[in-house]
N, C-alpha and C positions, 0 to 999 in steps of 0.2 A: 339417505343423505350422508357425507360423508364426516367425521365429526377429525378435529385436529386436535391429536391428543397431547402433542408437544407445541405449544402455539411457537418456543421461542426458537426451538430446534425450524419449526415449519417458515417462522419471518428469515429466517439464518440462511436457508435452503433457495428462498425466494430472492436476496441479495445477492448471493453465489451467481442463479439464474443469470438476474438484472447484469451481474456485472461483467461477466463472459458476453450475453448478448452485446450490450454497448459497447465491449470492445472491438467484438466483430463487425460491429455496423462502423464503428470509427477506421476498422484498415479495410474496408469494402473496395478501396480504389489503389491498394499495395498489390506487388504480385508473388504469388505464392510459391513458384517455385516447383522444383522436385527435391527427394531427399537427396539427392545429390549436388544439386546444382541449387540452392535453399533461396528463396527470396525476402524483402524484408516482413510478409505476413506469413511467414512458415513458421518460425519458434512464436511469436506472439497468437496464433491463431492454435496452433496445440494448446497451450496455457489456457487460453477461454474456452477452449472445447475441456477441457480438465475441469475447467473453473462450472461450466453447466451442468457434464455429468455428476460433480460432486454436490451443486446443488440441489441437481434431482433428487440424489439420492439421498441427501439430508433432508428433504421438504416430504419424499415418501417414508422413509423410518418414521417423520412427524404425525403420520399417520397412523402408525400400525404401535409405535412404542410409547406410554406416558414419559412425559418430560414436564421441565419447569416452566412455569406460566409467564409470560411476556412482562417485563417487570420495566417499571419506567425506563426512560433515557436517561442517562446524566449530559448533560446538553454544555456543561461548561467543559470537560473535558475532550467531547465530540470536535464543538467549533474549536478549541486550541490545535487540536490536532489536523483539523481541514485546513485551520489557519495558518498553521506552522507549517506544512506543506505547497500550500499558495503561494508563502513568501520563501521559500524554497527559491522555490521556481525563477519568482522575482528576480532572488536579490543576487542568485549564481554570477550571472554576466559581467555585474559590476564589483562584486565582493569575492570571486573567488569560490572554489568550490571550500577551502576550510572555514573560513568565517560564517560560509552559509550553511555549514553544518555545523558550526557551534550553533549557530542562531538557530535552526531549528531544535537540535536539542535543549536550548534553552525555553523554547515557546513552549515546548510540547510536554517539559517536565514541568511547568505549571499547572497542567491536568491533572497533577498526582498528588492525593493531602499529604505534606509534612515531610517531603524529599527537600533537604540541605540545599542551602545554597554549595556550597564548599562540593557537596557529591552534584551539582547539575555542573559545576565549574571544568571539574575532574572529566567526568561522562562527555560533554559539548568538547573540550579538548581530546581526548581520546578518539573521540570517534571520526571530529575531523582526521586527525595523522593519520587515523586508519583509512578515509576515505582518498586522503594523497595519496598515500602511501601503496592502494589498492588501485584507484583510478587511472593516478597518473605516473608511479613509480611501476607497479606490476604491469598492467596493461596498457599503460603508454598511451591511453585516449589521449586526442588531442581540444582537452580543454580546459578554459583557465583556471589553475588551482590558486592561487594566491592576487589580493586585487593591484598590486604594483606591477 
């Protein structure tokens, strides 16, 4: 029988797995292209082939090396983070790509005990002008950065 000496390295390994498969199954109907002439499942399917092999190989090291044992969740900072992402998503189309990044840095620095209001103010500003500034100043995507 095989015993898992790193349980948390081995769930860590398993997630990896999970998450490269599910992406490949989500662009299963994109077209892939050649490295020349690249489709839109060429660079997102390298990533999840990256993201498998790197799982394996975390889930087998869990095998062969001791590591730390599988230690609870913290489930308030999880769901802030899945949360803060969701409404990402949400709130872009109506709010603008900077507001929906302060907002998410605002949800998601909630997960953290004893982070300043004053440094999540700072941080949620910052990060939007760098996401203008990078989205829609450098590479010129064409999409809504501000809600007016």
């Amino acid at each position: 029988m095989v015993q898992i000496r790193s349980p948390q390295d081995f769930v860590a390994g398993l997630f990896f797995l999970a998450a490269g498969a599910f992406a490949l199954y989500g662009m299963a109907d994109l077209r892939m292209g050649t490295a020349m002439r690249m489709g839109p499942a060429y660079i997102p399917s390298l990533i999840s082939w990256g993201l498998i092999v790197t799982g394996a190989v975390i889930a087998v090291r869990a095998l062969v090396f001791s590591g730390p044992r599988l230690e609870r969740w913290a489930l308030t900072p999880l769901l802030l983070i899945c949360g803060g992402t969701a409404a990402f998503g949400l709130i872009i189309p109506q709010l603008g790509l900077f507001l929906a990044s302060v907002a998410i840095t605002a949800v998601v620095s909630f997960g953290s005990k004893g982070m300043p209001l004053r440094q999540i103010a700072v941080l949620g500003l910052a990060l939007g002008a760098a996401a203008v500034g990078l989205f829609g100043g450098l590479l010129g995507l064409p999409m809504r950065l501000w809600p007016w």
